[in-house]
C-alpha positions as CSV (number, residue, x, y, z in Angstrom):
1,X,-76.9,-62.8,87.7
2,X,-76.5,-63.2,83.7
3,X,-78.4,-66.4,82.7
4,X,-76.5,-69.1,81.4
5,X,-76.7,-69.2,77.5
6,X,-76.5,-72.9,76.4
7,X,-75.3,-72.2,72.9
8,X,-72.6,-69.9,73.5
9,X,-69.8,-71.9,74.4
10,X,-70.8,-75.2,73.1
11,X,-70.8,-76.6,76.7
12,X,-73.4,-79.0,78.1
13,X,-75.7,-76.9,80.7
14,X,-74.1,-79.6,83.6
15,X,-70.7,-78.1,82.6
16,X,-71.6,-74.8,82.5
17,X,-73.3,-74.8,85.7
18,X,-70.8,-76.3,87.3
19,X,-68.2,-73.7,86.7
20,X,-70.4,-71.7,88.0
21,X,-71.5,-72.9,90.7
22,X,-67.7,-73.7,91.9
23,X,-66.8,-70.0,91.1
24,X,-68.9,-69.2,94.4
25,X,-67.9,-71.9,97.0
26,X,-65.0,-70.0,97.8
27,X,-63.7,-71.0,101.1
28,X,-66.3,-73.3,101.7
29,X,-64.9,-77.3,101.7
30,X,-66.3,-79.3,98.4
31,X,-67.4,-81.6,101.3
32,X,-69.4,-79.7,102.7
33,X,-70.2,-77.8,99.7
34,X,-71.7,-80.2,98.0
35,X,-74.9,-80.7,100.4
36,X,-75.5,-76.6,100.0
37,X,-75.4,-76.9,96.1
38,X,-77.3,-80.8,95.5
39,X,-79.9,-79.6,98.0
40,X,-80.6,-76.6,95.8
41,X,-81.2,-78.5,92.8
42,X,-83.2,-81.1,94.7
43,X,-85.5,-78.1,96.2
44,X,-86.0,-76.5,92.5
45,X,-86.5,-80.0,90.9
46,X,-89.6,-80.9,93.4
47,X,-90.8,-76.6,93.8
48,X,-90.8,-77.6,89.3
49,X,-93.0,-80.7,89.7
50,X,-95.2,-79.1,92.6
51,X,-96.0,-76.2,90.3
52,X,-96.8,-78.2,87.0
53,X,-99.2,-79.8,88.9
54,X,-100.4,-76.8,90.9
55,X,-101.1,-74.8,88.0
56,X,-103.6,-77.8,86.4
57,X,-104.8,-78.1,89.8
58,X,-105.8,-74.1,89.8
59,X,-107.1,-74.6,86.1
60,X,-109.2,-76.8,87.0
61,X,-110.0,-78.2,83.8
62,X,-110.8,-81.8,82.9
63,X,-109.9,-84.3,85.6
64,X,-109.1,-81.3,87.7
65,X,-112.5,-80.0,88.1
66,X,-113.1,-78.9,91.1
67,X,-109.4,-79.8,92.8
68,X,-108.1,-78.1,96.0
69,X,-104.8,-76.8,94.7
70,X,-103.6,-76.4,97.9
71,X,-104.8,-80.4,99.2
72,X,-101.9,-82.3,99.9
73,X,-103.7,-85.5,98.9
74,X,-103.9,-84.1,94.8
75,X,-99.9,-84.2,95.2
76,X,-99.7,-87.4,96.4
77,X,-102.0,-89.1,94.3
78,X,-99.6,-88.3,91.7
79,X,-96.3,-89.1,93.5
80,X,-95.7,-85.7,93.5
81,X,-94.5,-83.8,96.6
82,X,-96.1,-81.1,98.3
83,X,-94.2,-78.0,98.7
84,X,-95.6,-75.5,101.0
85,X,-95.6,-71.7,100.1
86,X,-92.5,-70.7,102.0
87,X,-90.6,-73.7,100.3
88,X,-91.8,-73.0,96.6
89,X,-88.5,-71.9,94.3
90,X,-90.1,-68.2,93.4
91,X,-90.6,-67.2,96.9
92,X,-87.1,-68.2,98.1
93,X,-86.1,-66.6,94.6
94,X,-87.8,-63.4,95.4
95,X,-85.8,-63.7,98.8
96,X,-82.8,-64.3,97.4
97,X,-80.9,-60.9,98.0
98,X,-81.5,-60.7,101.6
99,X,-79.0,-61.6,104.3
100,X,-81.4,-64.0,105.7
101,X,-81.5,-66.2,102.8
102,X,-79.5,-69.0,104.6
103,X,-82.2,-68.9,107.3
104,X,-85.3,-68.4,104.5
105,X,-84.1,-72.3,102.7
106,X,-83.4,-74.4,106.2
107,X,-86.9,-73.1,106.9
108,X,-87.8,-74.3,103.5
109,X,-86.3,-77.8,104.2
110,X,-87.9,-77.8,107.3
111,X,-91.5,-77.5,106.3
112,X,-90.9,-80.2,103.2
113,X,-90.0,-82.8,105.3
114,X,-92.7,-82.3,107.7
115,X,-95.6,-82.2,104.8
116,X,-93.5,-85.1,103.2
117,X,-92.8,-87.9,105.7
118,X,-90.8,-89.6,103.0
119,X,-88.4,-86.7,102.8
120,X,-88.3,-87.0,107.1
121,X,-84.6,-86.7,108.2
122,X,-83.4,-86.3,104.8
123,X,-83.0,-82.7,103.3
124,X,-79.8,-81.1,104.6
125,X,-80.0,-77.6,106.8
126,X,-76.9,-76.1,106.6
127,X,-77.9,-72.6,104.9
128,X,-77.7,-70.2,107.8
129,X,-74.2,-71.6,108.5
130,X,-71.3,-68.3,109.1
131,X,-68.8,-69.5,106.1
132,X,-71.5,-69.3,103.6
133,X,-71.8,-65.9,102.5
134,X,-75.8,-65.1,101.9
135,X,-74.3,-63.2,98.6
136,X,-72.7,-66.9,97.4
137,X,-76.1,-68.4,98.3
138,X,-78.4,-65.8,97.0
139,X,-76.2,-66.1,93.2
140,X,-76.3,-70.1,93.6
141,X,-80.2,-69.6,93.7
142,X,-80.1,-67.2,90.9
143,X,-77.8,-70.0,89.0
144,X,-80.3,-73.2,89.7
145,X,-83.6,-71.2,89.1
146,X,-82.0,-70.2,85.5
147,X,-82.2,-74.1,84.6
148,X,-85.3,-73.4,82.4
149,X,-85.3,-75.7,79.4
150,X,-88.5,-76.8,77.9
151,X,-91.8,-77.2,79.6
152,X,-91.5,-78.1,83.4
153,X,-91.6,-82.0,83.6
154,X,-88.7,-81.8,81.2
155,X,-87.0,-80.0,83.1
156,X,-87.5,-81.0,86.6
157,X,-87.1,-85.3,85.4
158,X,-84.2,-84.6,82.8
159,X,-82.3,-81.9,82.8
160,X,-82.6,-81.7,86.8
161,X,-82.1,-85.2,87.3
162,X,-78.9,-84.8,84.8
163,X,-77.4,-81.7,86.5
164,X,-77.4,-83.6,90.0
165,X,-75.6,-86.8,88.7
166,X,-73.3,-85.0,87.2
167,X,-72.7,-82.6,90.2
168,X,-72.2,-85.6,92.3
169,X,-69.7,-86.8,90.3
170,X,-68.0,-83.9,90.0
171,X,-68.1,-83.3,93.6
172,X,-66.6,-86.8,94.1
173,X,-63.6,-85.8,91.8
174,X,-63.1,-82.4,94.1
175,X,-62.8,-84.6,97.5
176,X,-60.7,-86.8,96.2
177,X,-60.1,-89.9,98.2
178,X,-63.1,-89.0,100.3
179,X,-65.5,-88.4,97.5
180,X,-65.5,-92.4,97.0
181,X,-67.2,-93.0,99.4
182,X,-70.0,-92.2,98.0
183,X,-69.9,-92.0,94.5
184,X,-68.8,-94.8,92.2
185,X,-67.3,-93.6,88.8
186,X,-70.3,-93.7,86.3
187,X,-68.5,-96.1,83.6
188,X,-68.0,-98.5,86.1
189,X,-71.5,-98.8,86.8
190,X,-72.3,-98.3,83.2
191,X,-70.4,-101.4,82.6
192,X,-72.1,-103.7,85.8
193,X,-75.4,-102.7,84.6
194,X,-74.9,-103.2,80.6
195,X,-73.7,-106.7,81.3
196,X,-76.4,-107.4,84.4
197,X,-79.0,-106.1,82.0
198,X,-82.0,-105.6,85.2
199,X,-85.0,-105.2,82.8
200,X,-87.5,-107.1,85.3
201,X,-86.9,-108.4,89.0
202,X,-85.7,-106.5,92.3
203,X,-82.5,-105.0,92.0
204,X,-80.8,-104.9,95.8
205,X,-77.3,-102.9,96.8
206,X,-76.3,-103.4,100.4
207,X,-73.8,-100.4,100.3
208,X,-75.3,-98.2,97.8
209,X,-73.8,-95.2,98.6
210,X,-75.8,-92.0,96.6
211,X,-77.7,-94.6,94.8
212,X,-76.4,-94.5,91.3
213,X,-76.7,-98.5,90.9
214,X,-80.2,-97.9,91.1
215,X,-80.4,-94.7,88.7
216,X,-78.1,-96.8,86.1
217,X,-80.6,-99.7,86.6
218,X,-83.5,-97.6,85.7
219,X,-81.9,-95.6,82.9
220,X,-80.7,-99.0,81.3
221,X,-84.8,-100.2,81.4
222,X,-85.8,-97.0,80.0
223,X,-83.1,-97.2,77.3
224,X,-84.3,-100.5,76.1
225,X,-87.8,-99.5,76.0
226,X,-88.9,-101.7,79.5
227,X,-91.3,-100.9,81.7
228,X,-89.9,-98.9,85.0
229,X,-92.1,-100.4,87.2
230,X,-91.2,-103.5,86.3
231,X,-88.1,-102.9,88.7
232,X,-88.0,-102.9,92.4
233,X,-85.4,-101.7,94.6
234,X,-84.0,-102.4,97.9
235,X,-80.9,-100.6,99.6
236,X,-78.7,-100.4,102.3
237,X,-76.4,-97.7,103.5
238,X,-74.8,-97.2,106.6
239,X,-73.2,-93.2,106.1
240,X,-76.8,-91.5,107.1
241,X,-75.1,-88.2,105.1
242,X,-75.0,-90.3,102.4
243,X,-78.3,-91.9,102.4
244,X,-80.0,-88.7,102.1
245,X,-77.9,-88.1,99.0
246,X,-79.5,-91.3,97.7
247,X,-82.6,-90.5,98.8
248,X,-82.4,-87.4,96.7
249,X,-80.3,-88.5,93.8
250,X,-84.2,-91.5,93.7
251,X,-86.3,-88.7,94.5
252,X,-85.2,-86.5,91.9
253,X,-85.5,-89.3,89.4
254,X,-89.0,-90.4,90.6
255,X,-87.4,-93.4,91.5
256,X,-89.0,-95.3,94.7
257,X,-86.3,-95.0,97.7
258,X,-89.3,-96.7,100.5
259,X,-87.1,-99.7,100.7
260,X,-83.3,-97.7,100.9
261,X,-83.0,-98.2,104.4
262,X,-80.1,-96.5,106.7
263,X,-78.9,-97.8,110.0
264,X,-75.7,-97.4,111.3
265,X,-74.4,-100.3,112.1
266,X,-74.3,-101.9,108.3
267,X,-75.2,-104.9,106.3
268,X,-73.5,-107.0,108.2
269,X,-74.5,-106.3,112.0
270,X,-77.9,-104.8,111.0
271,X,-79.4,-106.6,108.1
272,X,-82.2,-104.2,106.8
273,X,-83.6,-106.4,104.0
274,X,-83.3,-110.0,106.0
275,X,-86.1,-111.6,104.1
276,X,-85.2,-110.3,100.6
277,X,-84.2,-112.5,97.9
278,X,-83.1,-110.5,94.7
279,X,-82.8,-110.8,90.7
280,X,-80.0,-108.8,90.4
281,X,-77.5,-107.8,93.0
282,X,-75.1,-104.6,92.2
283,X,-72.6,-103.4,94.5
284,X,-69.4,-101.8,95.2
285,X,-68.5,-102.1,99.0
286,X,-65.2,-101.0,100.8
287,X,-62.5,-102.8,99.5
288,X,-60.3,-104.8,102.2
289,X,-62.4,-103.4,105.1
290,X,-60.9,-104.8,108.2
291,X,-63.3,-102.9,110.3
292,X,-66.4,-105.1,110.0
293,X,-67.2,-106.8,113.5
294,X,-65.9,-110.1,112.0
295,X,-65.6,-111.1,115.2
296,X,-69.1,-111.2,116.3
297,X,-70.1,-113.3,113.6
298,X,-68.1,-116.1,113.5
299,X,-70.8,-119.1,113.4
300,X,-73.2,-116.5,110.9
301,X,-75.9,-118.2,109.2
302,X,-74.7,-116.2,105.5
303,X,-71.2,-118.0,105.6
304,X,-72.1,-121.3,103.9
305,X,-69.1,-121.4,102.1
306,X,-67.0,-120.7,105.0
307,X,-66.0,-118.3,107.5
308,X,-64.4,-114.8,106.3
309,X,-61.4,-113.4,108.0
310,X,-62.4,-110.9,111.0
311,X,-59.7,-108.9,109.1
312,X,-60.9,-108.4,105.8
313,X,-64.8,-108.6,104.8
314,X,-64.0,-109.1,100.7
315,X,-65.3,-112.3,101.1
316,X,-67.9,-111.6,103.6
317,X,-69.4,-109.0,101.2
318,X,-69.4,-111.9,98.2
319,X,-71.6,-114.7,100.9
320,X,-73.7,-111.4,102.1
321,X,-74.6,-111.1,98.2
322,X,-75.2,-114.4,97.5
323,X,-77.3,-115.3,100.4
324,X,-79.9,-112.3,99.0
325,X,-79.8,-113.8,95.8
326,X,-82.7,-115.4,94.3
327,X,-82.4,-119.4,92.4
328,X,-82.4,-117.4,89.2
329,X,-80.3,-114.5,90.1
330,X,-77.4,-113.0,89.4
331,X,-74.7,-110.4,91.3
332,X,-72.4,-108.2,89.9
333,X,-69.6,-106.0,92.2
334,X,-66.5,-104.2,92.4
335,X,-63.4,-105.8,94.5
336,X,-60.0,-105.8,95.3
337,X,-58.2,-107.4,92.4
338,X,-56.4,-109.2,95.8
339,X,-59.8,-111.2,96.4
340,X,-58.6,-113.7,93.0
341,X,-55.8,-114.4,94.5
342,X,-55.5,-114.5,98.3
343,X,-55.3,-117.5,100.9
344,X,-54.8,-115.7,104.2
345,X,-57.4,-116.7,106.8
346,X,-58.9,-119.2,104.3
347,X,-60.2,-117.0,102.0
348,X,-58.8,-119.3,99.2
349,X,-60.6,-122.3,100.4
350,X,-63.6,-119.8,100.3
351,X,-63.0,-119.1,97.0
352,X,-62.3,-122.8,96.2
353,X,-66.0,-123.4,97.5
354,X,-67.8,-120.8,95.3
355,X,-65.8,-122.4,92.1
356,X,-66.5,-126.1,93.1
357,X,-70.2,-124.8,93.4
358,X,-70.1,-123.3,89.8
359,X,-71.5,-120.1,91.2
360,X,-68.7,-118.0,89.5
361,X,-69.8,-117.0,85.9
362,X,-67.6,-114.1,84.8
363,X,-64.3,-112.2,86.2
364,X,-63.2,-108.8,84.5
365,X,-59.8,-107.3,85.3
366,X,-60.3,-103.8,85.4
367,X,-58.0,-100.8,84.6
368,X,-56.1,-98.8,86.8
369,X,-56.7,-94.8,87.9
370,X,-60.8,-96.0,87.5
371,X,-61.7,-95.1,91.3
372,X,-61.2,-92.0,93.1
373,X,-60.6,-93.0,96.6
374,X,-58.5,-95.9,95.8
375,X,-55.3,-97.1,94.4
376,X,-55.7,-100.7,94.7
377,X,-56.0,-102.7,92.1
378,X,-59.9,-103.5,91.0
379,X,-61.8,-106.8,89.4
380,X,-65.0,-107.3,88.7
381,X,-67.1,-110.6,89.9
382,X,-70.5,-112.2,88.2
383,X,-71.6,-114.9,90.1
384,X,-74.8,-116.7,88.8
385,X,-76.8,-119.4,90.8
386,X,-78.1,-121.1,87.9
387,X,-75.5,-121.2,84.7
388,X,-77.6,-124.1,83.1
389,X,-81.2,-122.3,82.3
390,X,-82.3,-118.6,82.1
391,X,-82.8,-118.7,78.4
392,X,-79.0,-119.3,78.0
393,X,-76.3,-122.3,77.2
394,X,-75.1,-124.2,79.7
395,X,-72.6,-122.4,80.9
396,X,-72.2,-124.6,84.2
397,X,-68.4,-125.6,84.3
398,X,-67.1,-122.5,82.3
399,X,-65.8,-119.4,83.7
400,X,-65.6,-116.2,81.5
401,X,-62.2,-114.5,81.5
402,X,-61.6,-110.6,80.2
403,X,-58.6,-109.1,81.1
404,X,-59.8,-104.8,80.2
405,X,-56.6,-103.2,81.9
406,X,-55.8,-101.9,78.3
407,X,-59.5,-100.2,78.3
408,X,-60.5,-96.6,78.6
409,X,-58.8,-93.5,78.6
410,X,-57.0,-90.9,81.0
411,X,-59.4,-87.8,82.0
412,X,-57.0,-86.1,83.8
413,X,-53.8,-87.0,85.2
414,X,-55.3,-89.2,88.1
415,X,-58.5,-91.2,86.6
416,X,-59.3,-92.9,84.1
417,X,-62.9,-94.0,82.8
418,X,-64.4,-96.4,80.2
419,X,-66.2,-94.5,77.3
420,X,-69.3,-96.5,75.9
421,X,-67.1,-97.8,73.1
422,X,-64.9,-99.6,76.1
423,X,-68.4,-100.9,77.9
424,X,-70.2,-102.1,74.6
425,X,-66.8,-104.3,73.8
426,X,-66.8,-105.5,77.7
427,X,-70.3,-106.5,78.0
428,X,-71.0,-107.7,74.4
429,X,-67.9,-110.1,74.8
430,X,-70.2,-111.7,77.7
431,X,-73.5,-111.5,76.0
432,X,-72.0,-113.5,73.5
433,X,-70.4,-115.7,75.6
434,X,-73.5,-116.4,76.9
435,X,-76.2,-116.7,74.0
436,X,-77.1,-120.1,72.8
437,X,-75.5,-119.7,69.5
438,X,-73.2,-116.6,70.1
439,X,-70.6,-115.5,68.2
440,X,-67.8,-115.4,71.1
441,X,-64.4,-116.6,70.5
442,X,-61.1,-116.3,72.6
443,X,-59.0,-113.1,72.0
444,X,-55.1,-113.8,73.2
445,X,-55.0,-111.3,76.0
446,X,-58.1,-110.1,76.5
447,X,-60.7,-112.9,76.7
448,X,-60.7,-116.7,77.6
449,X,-63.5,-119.2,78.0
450,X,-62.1,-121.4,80.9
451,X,-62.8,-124.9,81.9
452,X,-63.3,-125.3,85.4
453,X,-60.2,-128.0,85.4
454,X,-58.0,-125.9,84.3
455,X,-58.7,-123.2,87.1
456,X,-58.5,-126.3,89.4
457,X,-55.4,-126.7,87.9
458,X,-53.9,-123.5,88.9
459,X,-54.8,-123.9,92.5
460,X,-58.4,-121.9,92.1
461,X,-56.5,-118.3,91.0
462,X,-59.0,-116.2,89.6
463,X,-56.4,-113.2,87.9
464,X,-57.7,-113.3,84.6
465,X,-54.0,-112.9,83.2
466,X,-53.3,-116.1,83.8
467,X,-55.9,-117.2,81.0
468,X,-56.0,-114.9,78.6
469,X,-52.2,-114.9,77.9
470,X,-50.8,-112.1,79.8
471,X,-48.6,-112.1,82.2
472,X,-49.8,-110.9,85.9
473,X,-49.7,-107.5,87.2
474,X,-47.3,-108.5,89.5
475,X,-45.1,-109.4,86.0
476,X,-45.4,-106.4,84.8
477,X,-43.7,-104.0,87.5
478,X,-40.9,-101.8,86.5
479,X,-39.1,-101.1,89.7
480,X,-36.8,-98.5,88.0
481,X,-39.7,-96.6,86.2
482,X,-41.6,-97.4,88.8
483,X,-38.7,-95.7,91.5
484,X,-38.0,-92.8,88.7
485,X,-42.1,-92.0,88.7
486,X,-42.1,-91.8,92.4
487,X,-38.3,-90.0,92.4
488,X,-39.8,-87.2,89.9
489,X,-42.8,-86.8,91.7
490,X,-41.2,-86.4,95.2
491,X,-38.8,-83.7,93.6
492,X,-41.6,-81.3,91.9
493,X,-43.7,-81.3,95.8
494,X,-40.2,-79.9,96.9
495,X,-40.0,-77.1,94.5
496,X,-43.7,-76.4,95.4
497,X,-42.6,-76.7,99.0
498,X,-39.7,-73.9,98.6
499,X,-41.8,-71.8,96.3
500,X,-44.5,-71.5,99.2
501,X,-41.7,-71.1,101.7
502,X,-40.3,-68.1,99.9
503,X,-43.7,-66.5,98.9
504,X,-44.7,-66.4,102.6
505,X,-41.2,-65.1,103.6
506,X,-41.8,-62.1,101.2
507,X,-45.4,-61.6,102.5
508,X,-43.6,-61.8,106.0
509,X,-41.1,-58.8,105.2
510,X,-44.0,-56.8,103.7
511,X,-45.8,-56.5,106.8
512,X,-42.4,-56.2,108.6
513,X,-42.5,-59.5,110.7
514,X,-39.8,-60.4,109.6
């Protein structure tokens, strides 16, 4: 296979091998694709890292004098993992061509995760499967091992670590609804981070899907010149295919994933992290989930502020964060834009609570088309358990209001995302808010600084329309565009309908079936 030339068409190397890449699923599912592909990168990144090392190791010059290159300890030492000789990228590269290929890299994942006990249960072995065609596999092999950009640390911690993100997002886009699950859109993250600002503490996620929270979190620190060990974090994940996407997405960052845990019961029945009381909290759990075990915990020792519905854990997820959060900390997450408003199954007296408590420090209305496995309507929520100190003004009976619906732009006809611009006005309208002597001020429909009497006054509603001078959502509707949109749509899957009706129908008569 041709190597990919960076310069030639202007595209980023992500892009480029992505196209690539997708040229050879074929008939393969993008769900299950994606584990084939993202465990190929992750194998090159760590066979990258092992040989950097090996090489001084062989050298054996300086502080390498006398080293075993082939002592597992020498790796570890250096956080590094240990890749055994049938594992290393040029011997599965010199295997490549063969039809046992698929065999040749299970085999490979096998004998990391027994040398790596970190790795145990994580890797995916699904190589030797019938619909992937040894061909496809032995080009995708050719593709990943033609990532060679500067020297090998570059490489394996930058351009590696890049090329997985952005796979995983991409792969998210080509499930669709599914893809969701375990991927939140990167500007919405962007945006939770930027305004969370982690630079120092331990940073927990109770439903942390592949991990990027934690990836954002560290990026941010190394952005603003902080120290990366100065960050800790803990996770929880209860999709085990998922966690070892996490576990990967860390690894290949040389992030430490000891304390993502997986069990899979959840957060809720299975606490991982019971003890744990965290600077930061970042999450985005399943909006709406009525499939929580409500039930068994009724008389919970994390519902201080009262009991959540059996049917719906929005407001068990925002008492789940709060009771990990330390006296100083702060949480920031993604919910149902419904969660402002409701009063079924006293979730408004709930929500009354955390007001009266002045634990609510922020609420951002977010646009629509953002997430890819949802259409409901999102909000973000900052809740702070000490709004007096932390370097800051007393913030104590204020809530922050910014209504972003009008932010971000359309990437195709479906999502939409933030672009940096969108997230530097978001969050610097809160920094402000927040400094001692800051330059905030109100903007008519899009930010309001809100007295806690005057939410009182409007029965504890948390829809950040009603403050900054725009209507509600619910306002808003067009029911005859609205119909007309959903009229127009309905009529172009019918003409796709009756054009696939008549193209089989002439395949049919080809072959004489018909």
């Amino acid at each position: 296979m041709a190597k990919i030339k960076e310069n030639n068409t202007h595209e980023p190397i992500e892009k480029q091998l992505w196209k690539s890449a997708d040229k050879l699923r074929k008939n393969i599912d993008a769900a299950e694709y994606k584990h084939v592909v993202l465990g190929l990168i992750f194998l090159k990144y760590i066979s990258d890292a092992f040989e950097d090392l090996h090489a001084k190791l062989k050298d054996g010059k300086g502080e390498y004098a006398g080293a075993d290159p082939e002592d597992k300890d020498e790796y570890k030492a250096e956080n590094i993992f240990f890749v055994p000789g049938i594992a290393r990228w040029s011997y599965l590269q010199s295997k490549a061509k063969l039809p046992t290929i698929g065999k040749e890299v299970d085999n490979a994942m096998d004998a990391i995760e027994k040398d790596n006990p970190s790795l145990k249960d994580v890797l995916p072995k699904v190589f030797a499967r019938g619909n992937l065609d040894p061909a496809n596999l032995g080009g995708l092999i050719d593709l990943i091992g033609n990532v060679a950009l500067g020297d090998a640390k570059a490489r394996s911690a930058d351009v590696l670590g890049h090329v997985f993100e952005y796979f995983l997002g991409e792969f998210a886009l080509a499930e669709g609804k599914k893809g969701g699950q375990f991927y939140t859109p990167r500007s919405v993250v962007e945006l939770l981070v930027e305004i969370l600002e982690p630079y120092k503490g331990r940073v927990f996620d109770p439903c942390c899907g592949s991990g990027g929270m934690f990836v954002q979190s560290e990026k941010f620190v190394s952005n603003h010149k902080g120290k990366i060990n100065d960050i800790s974090i803990y996770g929880q994940e209860s999709n085990q295919t998922t966690w070892r996407l996490a576990k990967m997405n860390l690894a290949i960052r040389g992030i430490d994933s000891s304390q993502v845990k997986w069990n899979n019961e959840g957060s809720f029945l299975n606490n991982a992290h019971k003890d744990l009381k965290a600077d930061f909290v970042i999450a985005n759990p399943p909006f709406n989930d009525s499939d929580w075990s409500g039930d068994l915990l009724r008389t919970d020792g994390r519902w201080k502020y009262g009991a959540p519905p059996a049917g719906n854990a929005n407001y068990a997820w925002i008492q789940h964060f709060l009771y990990h959060l330390s006296p100083g900390g702060i949480a920031g997450f993604v919910l149902a834009k419904g969660s402002l408003t409701s009063k079924s199954s006293g979730e408004g007296e709930i929500r009354k609570a955390l007001i009266e408590a002045r634990l609510v420090d922020c609420i951002i209305n977010l646009p629509a088309k953002l997430f890819l496995n949802t259409q409901i309507p999102a909000c973000l929520w900052f809740l702070s358990r000490n709004k007096a100190n932390g370097g800051y003004r007393n913030r104590t009976d204020e809530i922050l209001f910014i209504d972003a619906r009008n932010e971000g732009h359309l990437i195709n006809r479906r999502t939409r995302e933030l672009s940096s611009d969108d997230i530097q006005k978001i969050a610097g309208t809160y920094h402000e808010w927040r400094k001692t002597k800051g330059k905030y001020a109100d903007i008519k429909g899009f930010c309001a600084s809100v007295h806690i009497d005057r939410v009182k006054e409007l029965d504890y509603v948390l829809t950040p329309g009603r403050y900054v001078g725009l209507p509600d959502e619910e306002d808003d509707f067009d029911f005859n565009e609205r119909f007309s949109g959903l009229r127009a749509e309905f009529e172009a899957q019918l003409k796709e309908e009756e054009k696939l009706n008549k193209a089989i129908l002439e395949n049919l008569k080809k072959v004489k079936l018909v």
